[in-house]
N, C-alpha and C positions, 0 to 999 in steps of 0.2 A: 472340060476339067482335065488337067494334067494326071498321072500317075503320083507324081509326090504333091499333090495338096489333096488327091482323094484319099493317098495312103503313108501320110506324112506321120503319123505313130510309128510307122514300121520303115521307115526308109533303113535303120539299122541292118534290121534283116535283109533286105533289099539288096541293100550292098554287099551283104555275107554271102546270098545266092548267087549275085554275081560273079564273086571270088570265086566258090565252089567251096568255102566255109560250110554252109549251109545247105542240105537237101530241103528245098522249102516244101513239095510236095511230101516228105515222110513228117521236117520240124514242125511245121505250121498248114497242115492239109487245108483249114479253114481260109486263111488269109490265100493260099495258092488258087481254091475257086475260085474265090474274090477276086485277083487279078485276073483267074481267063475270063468270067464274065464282063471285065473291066474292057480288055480288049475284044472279044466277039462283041460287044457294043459300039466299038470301031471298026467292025467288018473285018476282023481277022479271022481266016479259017484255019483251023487245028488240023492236024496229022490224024487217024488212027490210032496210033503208035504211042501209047504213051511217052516216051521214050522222047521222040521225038516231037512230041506237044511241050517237051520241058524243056528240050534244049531250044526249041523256040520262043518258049515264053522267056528265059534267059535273057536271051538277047535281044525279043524289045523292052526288057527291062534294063537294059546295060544301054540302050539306046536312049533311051526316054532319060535314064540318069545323066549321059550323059549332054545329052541334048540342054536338060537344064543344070546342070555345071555351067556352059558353053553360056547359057542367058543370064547366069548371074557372073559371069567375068568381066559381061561388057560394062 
C-alpha cells in the first residue's frame, strides 16, 4: 500500500510538511505516528534525535509524493 492511498485524507497536509508550511509533528502529532508506524513497517529505521527522525520522515514523504506524481504523468 502506497503512502497516498493509506493517507489520501491528508495528502493536503502532506504536502504542507513538505513545503515546511506545516510542522506535522506539533500540527497533527496523531497522523505524524501514523506515518512513522507507516514506514517502520517498511523496515525504516529512525534516528534518536527527534529532530532528525522529522527531517527524515520529510523526505520519504516528499519522495513517495513524488514518486507518485512521476506515475500518474505517464
Amino acid at each position: 500500500m502506497s503512502l497516498l492511498s493509506k493517507f489520501r485524507k491528508n495528502v493536503d497536509v502532506l504536502h504542507q510538511a513538505v513545503d515546511g508550511t506545516v510542522a506535522l509533528d506539533y500540527k497533527n502529532p496523531k497522523l505524524y505516528k501514523k506515518i512513522i508506524r507507516y514506514y517502520r513497517d517498511q523496515d525504516v529505521e529512525f534516528f534518536e534525535d527527534p529532530y532528525d527522525t522529522y527531517e527524515l520522515v520529510v523526505d520519504l514523504i516528499k519522495e513517495d509524493l513524488e514518486k507518485e506524481k512521476n506515475l500518474s504523468d505517464i
